[in-house]
Structures are given as structure tokens and as C-alpha cells.
C-alpha positions, 0 to 999 in steps of 0.5 A: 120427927120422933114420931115419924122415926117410931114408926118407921123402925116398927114397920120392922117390929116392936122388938127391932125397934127397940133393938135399934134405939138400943144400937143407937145409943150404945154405939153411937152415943144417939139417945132417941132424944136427940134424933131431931137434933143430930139427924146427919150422926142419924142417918150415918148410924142407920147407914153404918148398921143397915148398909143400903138398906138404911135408904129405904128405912130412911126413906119410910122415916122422912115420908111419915115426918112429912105426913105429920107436917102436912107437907107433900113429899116428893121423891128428888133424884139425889137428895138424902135425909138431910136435905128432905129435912132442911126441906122440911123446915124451910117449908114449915117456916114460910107463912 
């Protein structure tokens, strides 16, 4: 995941990334570390410092953490983060 998070806030670029990483912790108490763990205070950090644009990085993000599980993503109408990531781990659980 954290993989997946580096890259897509570089899409952004270098100094952004770190800018946010930097934000995170800072004002959200969310050390780049613990991401994988708290991804719902994630997304409501994203949220809060991005508006709606927070869905596209969002968005950018769960595509990259799917490309790197080898899983398909398809785009469903009115799930968020976390529910493409709960996806994600029943996924890889099944044998």
C-alpha cells in the first residue's frame, strides 16, 4: 500500500509529496508508517486537506494498490477508499 500511496501523491511531484506526508503527520497524527493501518483517518486527512479532489488522488492511489496485487480494479458506483480496500484484502485471502 505504501508503495501505491508514494506514487500516487507524486504524480503530484516530488516536493507535494513530501508536503503531504509532512501535513499528515503533523496535523493528522498519521506517520507514512501507519497509512496501511488507519487507512479510514487516510482518506478523512486527504479529504479534509483536498476537498473533492481528494477522490481523484484517492482514486490514483487504490488503482496503483491494485496494480501491485495483481488484482482487476473495477470502478463501483458509490464505493470509497475503504471499501476497495476491504475488497482488496478479501481478494488476496481467497485461494
Amino acid at each position: 500500500m505504501l508503495e501505491a500511496v508514494d506514487e500516487g501523491f507524486l504524480a503530484l511531484g516530488e516536493s507535494v509529496r513530501q508536503a503531504i506526508y509532512w501535513h499528515l503527520e503533523n496535523h493528522f497524527s498519521i506517520k507514512r508508517n501507519e497509512i496501511p493501518n488507519k487507512p479510514k483517518e487516510f482518506m478523512e486527512a486527504l479529504k479534509n486537506m483536498f476537498g473533492a479532489g481528494a477522490e481523484i488522488l484517492l482514486k490514483v492511489i487504490i488503482k496503483r494498490f491494485y496494480m501491485k496485487l495483481n488484482l482487476t480494479f473495477k470502478d463501483v458506483e458509490g464505493w470509497n477508499f475503504i471499501d476497495y480496500v476491504e475488497n482488496a484484502k478479501k481478494s488476496i485471502k481467497q485461494p
